[in-house]
C-alpha positions in Angstrom: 142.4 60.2 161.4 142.9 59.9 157.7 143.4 56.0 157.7 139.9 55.5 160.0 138.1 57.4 157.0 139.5 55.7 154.6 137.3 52.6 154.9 134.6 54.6 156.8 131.5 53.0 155.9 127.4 53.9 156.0 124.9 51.2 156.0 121.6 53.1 155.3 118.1 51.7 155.6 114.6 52.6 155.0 112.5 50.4 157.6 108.4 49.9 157.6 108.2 47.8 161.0 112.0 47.4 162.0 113.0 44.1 160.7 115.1 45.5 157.6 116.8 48.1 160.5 117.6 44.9 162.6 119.5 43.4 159.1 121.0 47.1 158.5 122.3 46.7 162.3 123.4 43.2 161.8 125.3 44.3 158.4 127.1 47.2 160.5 127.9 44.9 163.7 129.8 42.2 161.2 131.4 45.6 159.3 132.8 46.7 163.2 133.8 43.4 164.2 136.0 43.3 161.0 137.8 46.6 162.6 135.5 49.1 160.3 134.3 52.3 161.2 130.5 52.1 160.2 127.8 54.0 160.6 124.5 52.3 160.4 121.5 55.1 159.9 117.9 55.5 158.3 118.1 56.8 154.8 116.5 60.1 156.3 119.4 60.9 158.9 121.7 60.9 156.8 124.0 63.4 155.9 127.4 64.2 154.0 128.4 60.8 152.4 131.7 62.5 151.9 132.5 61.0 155.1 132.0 57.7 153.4 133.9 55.8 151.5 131.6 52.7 150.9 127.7 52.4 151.4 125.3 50.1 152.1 121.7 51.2 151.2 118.8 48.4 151.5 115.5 49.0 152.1 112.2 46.7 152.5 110.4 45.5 149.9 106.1 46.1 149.7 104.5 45.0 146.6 107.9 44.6 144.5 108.8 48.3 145.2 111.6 49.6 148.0 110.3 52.2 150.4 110.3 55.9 149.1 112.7 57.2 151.6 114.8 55.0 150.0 113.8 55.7 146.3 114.7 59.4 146.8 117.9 58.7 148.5 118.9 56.6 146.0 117.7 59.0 143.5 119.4 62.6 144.9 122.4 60.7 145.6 122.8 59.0 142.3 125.9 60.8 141.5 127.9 60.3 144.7 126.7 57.1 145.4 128.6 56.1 141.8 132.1 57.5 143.1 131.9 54.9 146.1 132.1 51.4 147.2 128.1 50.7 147.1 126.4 47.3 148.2 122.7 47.2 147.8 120.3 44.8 149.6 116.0 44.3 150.0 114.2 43.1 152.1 111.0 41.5 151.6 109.3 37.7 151.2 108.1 35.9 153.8 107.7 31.9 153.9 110.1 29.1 153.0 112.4 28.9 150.2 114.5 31.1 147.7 113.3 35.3 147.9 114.0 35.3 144.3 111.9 32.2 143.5 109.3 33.4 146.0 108.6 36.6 144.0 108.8 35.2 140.5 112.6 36.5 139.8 112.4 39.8 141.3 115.9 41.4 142.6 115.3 45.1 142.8 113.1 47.5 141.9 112.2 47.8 138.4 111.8 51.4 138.2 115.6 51.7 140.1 117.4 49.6 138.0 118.8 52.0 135.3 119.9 53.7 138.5 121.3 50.9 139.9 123.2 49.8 136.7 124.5 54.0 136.3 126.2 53.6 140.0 127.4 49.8 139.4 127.0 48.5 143.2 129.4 45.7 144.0 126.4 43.0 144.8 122.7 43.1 145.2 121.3 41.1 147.9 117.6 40.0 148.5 116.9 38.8 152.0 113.9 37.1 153.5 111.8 39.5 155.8 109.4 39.5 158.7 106.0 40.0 159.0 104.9 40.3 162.6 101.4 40.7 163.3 101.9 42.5 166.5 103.7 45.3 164.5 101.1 45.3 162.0 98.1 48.1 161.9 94.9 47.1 161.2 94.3 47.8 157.6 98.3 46.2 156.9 96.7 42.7 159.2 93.8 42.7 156.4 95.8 43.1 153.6 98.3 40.5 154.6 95.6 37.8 155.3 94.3 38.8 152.2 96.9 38.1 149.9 97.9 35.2 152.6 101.8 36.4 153.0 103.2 34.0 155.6 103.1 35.4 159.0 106.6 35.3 161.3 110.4 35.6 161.4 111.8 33.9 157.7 115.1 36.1 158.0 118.3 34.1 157.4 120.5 35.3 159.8 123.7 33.0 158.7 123.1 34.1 155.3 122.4 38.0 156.2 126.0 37.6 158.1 128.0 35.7 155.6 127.1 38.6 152.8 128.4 41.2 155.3 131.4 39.5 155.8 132.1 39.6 152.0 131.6 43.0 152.4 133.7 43.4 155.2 136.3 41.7 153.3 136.2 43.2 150.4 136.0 47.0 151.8 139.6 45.4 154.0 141.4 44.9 150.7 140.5 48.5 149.8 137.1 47.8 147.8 137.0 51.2 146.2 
């Protein structure tokens, strides 16, 4: 039982409309097909991180900020986030092209970052999004056409799986 915990890992979201829990899922399916034990949760649901000896924690991007869920995980669970393995990742532009380049440099939350930087996380990812008008409300619809954020599917699966597999990897040569 010892050796399954030792590279137990968590990949925890915080999800608007589902399409960062989909790349949370994807991230823990590549993790289990490396022969990983991973859990793959919301940011609310979860508990003791003792059981973990690596996270992932990403969460969707609005506006250049993460969710709040995942703010105050990341925030209560500063200090034992900082004794593990952690990989953060957001999720966010829509439309062609580089996510970084699409929002003018941004990589992470600005107010986050000295957290960030305290627990040291092995990589930060940025990932295109989704926007899909079906899973829109109303008042969301208006406020996307306003600011005319490309409707549709812009996340890069290949490139959502290859960064999981660097995670895999490096959690498989005991990443800790």
């Amino acid at each position: 039982m010892q050796a399954s915990m030792e590279n137990h890992a968590l990949v925890a979201f915080a999800s608007k409309h589902g399409a960062t829990a989909e790349i949370a899922e994807r991230i823990g399916q590549v993790l289990r097909q490396a022969g990983l034990p991973v859990d793959v949760l919301p940011v609310e649901r979860v508990g003791d991180l003792a059981l973990y000896q690596a996270v992932v924690l990403g969460s969707a991007v609005y506006a250049g900020q993460w969710r709040k869920e995942a703010i105050r995980f990341l925030e209560a669970r500063e200090a034992e986030l900082a004794q593990r393995a952690v990989w953060l990742f957001s999720s966010g532009p829509t439309g062609e092209g580089d996510p970084v380049e699409l929002m003018n440099g941004w990589r992470f939350p600005e107010a986050q970052r000295p957290i960030a930087e305290r627990i040291q996380p092995r990589d930060i990812a940025f990932f295109h999004g989704a926007l899909v008008e079906e899973r829109l409300s109303l008042a969301e619809r208006l406020i996307v056409k306003g600011v005319k954020a490309p409707l549709g599917d812009f996340r890069d699966w290949e490139g959502i799986t290859s960064w999981a597999v660097g995670v895999a990897d490096a959690l498989k040569q005991g990443g800790s």
